[in-house]
C-alpha positions in Angstrom: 0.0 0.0 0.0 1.4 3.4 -1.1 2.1 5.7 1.9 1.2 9.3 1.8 1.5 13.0 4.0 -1.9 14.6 4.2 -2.0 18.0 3.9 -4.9 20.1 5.8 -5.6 23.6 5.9 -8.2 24.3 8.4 -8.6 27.7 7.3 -7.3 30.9 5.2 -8.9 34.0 7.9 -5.8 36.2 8.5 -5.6 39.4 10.3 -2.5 40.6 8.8 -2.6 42.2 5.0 0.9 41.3 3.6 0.8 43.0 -0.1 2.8 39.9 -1.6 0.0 36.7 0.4 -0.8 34.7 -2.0 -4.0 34.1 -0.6 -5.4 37.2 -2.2 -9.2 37.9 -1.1 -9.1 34.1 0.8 -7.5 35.6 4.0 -11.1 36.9 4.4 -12.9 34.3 4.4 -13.6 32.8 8.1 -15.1 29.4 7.1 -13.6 26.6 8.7 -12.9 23.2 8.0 -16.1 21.0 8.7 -14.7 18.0 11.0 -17.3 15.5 10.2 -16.4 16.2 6.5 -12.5 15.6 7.0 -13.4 12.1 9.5 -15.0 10.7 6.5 -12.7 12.1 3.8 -9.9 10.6 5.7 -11.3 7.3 6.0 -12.0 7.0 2.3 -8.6 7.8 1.4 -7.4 5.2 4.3 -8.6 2.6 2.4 -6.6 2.5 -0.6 -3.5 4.3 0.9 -1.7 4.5 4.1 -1.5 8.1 5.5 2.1 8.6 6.9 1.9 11.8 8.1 -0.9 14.7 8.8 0.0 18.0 8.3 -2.7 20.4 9.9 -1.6 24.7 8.8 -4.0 27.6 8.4 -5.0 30.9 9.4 -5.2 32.2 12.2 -8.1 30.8 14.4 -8.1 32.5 17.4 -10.0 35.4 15.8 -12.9 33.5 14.7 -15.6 34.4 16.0 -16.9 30.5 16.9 -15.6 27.6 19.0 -13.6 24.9 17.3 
């Protein structure tokens, strides 16, 4: 079984407005990943390859305005 690093970015929402971001008008967006979403998503990709690694990045989060 072929192994394989997951990448996940929970979200782009950034405070800061760097002129050269590459994230353009996404730094404004404060949706989050949905965690039922990524369970399942996971699990479907577990079955035909073996995750090695998770990598978990994003914005920042602690200016959202919900719990995570």
């Amino acid at each position: 079984m072929k192994k394989i690093k997951v990448f996940i970015t929970t979200n782009y929402f950034c405070n800061f407005d760097c002129e050269y971001c590459y994230l353009g008008y996404l730094r404004n967006d404060s949706m989050v990943i949905d965690i039922e979403k990524l369970k399942k998503q996971l699990s479907e990709i577990s079955v035909s390859r073996k995750i090695e690694e998770i990598i978990i990045a994003g914005g920042e989060s602690t200016l959202l305005p919900i719990e995570l």
